[in-house]
N, C-alpha and C positions, 0 to 999 in steps of 0.2 A: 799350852803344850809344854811337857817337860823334856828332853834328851835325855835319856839312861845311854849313858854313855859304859855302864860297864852290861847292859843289855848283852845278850848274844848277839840279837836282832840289828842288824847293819843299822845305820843313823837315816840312813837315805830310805830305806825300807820304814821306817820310825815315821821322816817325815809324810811318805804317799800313807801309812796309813793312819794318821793324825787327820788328812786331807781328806779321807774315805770317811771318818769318823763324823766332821764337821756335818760334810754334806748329807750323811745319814740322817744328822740331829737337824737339819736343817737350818745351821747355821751359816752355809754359806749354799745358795737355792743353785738351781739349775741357770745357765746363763748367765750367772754371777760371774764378776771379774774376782780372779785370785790376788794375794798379793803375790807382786815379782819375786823371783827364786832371789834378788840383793835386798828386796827388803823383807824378806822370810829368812834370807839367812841374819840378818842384821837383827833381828827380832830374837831369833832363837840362838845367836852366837851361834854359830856352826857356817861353816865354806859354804860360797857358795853354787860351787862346783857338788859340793853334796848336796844340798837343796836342788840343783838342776837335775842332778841325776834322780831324786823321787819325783820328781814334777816331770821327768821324761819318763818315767813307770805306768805313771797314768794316763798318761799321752797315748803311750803304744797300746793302754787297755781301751782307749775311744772316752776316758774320763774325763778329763782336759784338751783342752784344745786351743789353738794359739791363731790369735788375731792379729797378723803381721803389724808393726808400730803400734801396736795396741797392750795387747797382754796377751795373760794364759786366765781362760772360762771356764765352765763350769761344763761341760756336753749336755745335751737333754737325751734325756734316758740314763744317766749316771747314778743315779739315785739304785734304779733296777738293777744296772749291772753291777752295784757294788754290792747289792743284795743278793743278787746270784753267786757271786763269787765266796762270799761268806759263806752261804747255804749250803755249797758242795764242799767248802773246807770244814766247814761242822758235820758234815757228813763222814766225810773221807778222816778225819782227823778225832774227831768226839766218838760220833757214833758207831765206826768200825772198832776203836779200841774196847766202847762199852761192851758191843755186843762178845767180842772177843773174852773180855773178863767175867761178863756173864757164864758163858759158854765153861770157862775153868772152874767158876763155882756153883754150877749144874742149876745154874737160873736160867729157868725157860725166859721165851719172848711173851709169855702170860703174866710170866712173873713181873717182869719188868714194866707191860702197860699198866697192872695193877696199881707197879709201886707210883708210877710218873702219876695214875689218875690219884691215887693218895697225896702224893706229893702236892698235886695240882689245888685237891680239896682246904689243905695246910695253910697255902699261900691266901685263897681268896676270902678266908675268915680274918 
């Protein structure tokens, strides 16, 4: 993981989705232990008071979860929810601007499955 520190995107936002990321790729599994928010921050040079506070992000999303004298896990079902959450931000954020820009240059919704099935055709040659 890198820190863009001149990112807009907060560090602590940086690191929950760095952690979303992993567990997508299935680099760190469900019920997997995390590393601690001191040796996350120690890793990545950054506070770690920052590190706590993205680890407390996915806490409150049911992602993480914390085994008193133990650590901070992995939740089961985390995998899902980080899928879900992505899926209505591609929604909400990709796909309303598309259809919007569409709409300005008088591209139907025909147009546009055509192009994706073209597109789609491109990729798998």
């Amino acid at each position: 993981m890198e820190i863009d520190e001149s990112s807009l995107t907060p560090i602590f936002m940086q690191v929950a989705g760095w952690l979303e990321e992993e567990i997508l790729k299935d680099h760190i599994m469900e019920e997997e232990q995390v590393p601690s928010t001191n040796q996350f921050a120690a890793m990545y040079k950054i506070n770690p008071a920052t590190a706590r506070k993205g680890f407390a992000l996915l806490t409150d999303e049911g992602i993480l979860y914390k085994k008193r004298g133990i650590g901070m896990f992995v939740a089961s079902g985390a995998k899902e929810k980080i899928k879900k959450k992505a899926k209505e931000r591609f929604i909400n954020e990709s796909l309303v601007s598309l259809l919007e820009e569409a709409g300005k240059l008088n591209i139907t919704k025909q147009d546009l499955i055509e192009m994706i099935n073209q597109l789609g055709e491109n990729s798998e040659e």
